[in-house]
C-alpha positions as CSV (number, residue, x, y, z in Angstrom):
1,X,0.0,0.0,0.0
2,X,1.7,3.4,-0.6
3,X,2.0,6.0,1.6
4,X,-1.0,8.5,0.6
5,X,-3.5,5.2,1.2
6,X,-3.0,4.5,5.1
7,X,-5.6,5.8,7.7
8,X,-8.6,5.6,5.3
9,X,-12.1,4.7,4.9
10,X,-13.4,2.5,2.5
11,X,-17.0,1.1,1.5
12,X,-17.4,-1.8,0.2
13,X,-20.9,-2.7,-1.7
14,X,-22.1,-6.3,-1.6
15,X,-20.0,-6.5,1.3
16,X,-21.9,-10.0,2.7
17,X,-20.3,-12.5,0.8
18,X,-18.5,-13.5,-2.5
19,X,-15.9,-10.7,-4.2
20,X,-17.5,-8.0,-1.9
21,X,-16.4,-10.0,0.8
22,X,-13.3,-10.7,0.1
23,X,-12.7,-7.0,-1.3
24,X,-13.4,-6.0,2.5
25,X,-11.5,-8.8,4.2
26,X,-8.3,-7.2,1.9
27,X,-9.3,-4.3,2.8
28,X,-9.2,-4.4,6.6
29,X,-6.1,-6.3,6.5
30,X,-4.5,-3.8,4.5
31,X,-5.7,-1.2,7.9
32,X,-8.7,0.4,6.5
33,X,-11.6,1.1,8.2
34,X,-14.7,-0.8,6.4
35,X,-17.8,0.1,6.0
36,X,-19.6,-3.4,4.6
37,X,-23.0,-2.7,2.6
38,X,-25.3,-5.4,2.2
39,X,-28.8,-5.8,0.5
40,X,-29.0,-8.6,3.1
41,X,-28.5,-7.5,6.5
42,X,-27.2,-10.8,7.9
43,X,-25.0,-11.2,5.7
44,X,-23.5,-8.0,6.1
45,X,-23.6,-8.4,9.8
46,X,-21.6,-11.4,9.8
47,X,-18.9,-10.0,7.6
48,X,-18.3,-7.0,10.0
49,X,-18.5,-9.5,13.2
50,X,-15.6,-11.9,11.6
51,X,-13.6,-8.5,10.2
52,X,-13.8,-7.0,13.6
53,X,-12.8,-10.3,15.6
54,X,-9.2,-10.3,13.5
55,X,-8.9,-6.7,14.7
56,X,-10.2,-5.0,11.6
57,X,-12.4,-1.5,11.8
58,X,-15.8,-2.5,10.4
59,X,-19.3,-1.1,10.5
60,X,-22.1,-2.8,8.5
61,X,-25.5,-1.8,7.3
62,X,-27.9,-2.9,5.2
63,X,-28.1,-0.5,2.0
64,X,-29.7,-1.3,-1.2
65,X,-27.4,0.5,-3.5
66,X,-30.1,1.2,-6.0
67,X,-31.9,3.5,-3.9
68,X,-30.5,6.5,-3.6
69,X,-32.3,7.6,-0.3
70,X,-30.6,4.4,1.4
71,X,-26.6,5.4,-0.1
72,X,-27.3,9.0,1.3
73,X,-28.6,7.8,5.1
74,X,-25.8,5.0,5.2
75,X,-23.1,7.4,3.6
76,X,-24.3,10.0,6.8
77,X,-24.8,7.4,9.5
């Protein structure tokens, strides 16, 4: 990771399982803080739970990207 990268923030859509998952399990180990959106809540949740339990930085929510209304309350909380 270079230099002008550490002690960042990161979303990462589809965050629940499959490439999203492993895009935020990268992530975190690389020191980002994650932010895991999910259509599926429980999917999401889990994520953060095992991302946080090998010392990442997570916070997940359940976002359905195609609605803008959801992007702009998650992107606030």
């Amino acid at each position: 990771m270079t230099e002008n990268l550490k002690d960042r923030h990161v979303v990462v859509t589809g965050a629940g399982r499959g490439i999203g998952r492993g895009i935020a399990e990268r992530m975190a180990a690389d020191g980002y803080a994650v932010a895991l959106w999910d259509i599926d809540a429980g999917t999401a949740d889990e994520a953060a739970r095992a991302l946080s339990g090998a010392g990442g930085v997570t916070l997940s929510a359940q976002v359905d990207v195609a609605e803008s209304s959801q992007v702009r309350a998650a992107r606030d909380a």
